[in-house]
N, C-alpha and C positions, 0 to 999 in steps of 0.2 A: 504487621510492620510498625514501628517503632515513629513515636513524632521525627525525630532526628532523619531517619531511612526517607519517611516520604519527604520531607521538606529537601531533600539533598536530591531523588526522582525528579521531582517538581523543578529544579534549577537546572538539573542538567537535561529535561526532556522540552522544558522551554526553552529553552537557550539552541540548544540541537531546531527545534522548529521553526523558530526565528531568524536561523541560518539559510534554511530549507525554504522557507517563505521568503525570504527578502532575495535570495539567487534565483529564485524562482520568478518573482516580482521583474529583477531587474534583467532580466531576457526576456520574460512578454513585451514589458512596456518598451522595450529597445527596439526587439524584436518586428513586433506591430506598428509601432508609429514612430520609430527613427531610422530605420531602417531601412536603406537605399542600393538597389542590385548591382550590381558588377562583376562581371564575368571572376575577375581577382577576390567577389569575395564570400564566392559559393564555396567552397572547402569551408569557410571559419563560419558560413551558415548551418553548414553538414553537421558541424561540433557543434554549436549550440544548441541544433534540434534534439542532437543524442543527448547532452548534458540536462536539454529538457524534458527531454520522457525521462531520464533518469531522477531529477527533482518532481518531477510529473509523479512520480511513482511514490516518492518521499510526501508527499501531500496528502494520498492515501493511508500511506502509511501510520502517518502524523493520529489524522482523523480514526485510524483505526483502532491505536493505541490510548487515542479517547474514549471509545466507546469502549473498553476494558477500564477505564478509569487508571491507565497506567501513566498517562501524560500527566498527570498532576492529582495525586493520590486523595481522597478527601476531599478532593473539589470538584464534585459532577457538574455545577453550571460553568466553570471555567473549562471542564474537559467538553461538553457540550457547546460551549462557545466556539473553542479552537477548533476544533471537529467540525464543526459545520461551517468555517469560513475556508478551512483547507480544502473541503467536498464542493465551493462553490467555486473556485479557483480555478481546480483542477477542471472541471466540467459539470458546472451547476450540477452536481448531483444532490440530495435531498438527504441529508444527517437521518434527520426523524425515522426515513423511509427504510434508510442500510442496519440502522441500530438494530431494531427487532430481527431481522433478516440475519445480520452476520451472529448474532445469540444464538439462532437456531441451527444455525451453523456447529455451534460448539457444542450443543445440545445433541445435533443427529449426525454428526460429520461421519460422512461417508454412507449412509443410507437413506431408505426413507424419510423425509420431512427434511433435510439439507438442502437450504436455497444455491450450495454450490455445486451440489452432486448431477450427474449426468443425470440426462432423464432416458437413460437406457443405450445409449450408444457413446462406448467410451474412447472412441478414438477422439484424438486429438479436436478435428473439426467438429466433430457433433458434439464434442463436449462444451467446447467455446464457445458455439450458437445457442447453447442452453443458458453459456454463462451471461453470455451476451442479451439474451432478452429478460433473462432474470433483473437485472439491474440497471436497463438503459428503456429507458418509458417517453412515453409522448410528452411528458410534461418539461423530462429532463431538453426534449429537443426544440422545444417554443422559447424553453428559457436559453439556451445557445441562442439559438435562432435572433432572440431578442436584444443581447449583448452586442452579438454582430452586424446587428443593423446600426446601434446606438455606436459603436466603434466606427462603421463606414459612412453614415448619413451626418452624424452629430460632431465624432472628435476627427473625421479626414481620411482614416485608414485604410491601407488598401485592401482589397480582400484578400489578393494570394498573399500580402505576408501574415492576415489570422490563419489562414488555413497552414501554411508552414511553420510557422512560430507559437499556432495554438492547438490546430487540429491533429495535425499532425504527433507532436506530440503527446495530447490526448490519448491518441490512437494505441500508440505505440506503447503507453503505460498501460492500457488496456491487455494488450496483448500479454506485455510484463507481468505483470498481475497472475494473470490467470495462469500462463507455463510455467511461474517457478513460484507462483504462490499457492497454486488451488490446482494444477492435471499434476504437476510432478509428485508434490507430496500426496497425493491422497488418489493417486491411481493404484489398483490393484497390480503386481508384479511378483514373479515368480520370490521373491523375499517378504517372507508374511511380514503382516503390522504387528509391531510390540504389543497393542491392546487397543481396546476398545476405542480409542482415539483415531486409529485408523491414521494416522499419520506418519509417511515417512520426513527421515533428513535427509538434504543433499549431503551428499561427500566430499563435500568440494574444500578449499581453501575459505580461511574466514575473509579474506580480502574481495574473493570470488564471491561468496554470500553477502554482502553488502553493496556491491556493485548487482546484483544482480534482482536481487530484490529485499536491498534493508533486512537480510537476514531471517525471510521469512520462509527462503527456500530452505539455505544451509542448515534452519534451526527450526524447521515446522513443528516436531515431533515433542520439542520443547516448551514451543508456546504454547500446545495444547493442554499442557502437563501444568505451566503457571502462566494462564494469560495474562495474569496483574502484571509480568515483566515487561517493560517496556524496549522498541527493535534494538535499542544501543546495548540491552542488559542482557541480550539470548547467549551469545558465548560465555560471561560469568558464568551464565543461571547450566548452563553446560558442563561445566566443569566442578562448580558445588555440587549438582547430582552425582557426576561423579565420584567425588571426593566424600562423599555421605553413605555410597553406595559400597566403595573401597573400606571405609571404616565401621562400615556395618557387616561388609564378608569377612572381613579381620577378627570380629566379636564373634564370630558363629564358627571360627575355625578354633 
């Protein structure tokens, strides 16, 4: 990648995160300590929590594109930085802890040694209990734990609006995550995998893939192929394969 390619990643994968963080930001903090119930204004609560797991989701996302070094190319303590404040946001999860884990992920994806592969029972449920204590630990639940007392004892807060305005959402990106980022593409199905990546794409709409999960459903098979691309770049990086692939069967005919 060229000086010019990354410093132009780098603007537009900060700028994207900073949009992601600050809409994110400004519904917690609403959310949890402005926020006052009214029969009139459950519906415009329903939208926020969805808009939240959906930024919820984007958080991960963010941090994941860190640990590829795709958020800001050439700058591993700025992608380390942003990565670990998106992971604490979302759900005190631990940067340091996902880094090594989702590598080996790219390393054994879909077999042995994959911290997201099933551990033998590939249905839906058994798959998500695998996923689920793979990367939600005791430590991650002291530090919740911790936030929410310092939210309810110290700044006022009530408790059911963390649990709807933060757990909740959590929750729900959780789920997101793992259906349309880690069982759909990388479950076994009567349509083999293109190669050793073991990754399918969704078929879906690219608008559908971004709502759904920052394009990690619609374009899984993608990212495995150049993780350096970052979630805004997988439909390009889609369409140069193949337009590369077009122009190479051109030269062999």
């Amino acid at each position: 990648m060229t000086g010019t390619a990354a410093h132009r990643q780098s603007k537009i994968g900060l700028a994207l995160a900073a949009v992601i963080v600050t809409a994110w930001l400004a519904i917690h903090i609403t959310g949890i300590f402005l926020w006052r119930w009214t029969p009139g204004l459950v519906p415009v609560a329903l939208v926020m929590v969805l808009v939240q797991t959906w930024l919820s989701t984007g958080l991960f996302i963010i941090a994941h594109d860190s640990m590829h070094g795709a958020l800001a190319p050439g700058q591993p303590r700025l992608n380390a930085v942003v990565g670990a404040l998106c992971l604490s946001l979302y759900a005190c999860l631990s940067y340091a802890t996902l880094l090594p884990q989702h590598h080996r992920h790219h390393q054994h994806a879909g077999r042995a040694g994959d911290p997201d592969f099933h551990g033998g029972d590939p249905s839906l449920l058994g798959w998500f209990g695998q996923f689920f204590r793979t990367y939600y630990s005791h430590g991650q639940i002291v530090r919740i734990t911790a936030v929410a007392l310092i939210y309810t004892l110290v700044l006022g807060a009530p408790l059911g609006n963390i649990v709807v305005f933060w757990a909740v959402p959590a929750l729900g990106a959780v789920l997101q995550l793992f259906v349309f980022g880690t069982w759909l593409p990388h479950r076994e199905r009567e349509e083999p995998f293109l190669d050793d990546h073991r990754a399918h794409s969704a078929k879906i709409p690219q608008f559908l893939s971004l709502l759904t999960c920052f394009h990690f459903g619609g374009y899984h098979h993608e990212h495995h192929l150049s993780p350096g691309t970052p979630w805004w770049g997988l439909p390009t990086r889609r369409r140069e394969m193949r337009d590369r692939a077009t122009v190479s069967g051109s030269r062999t005919t």
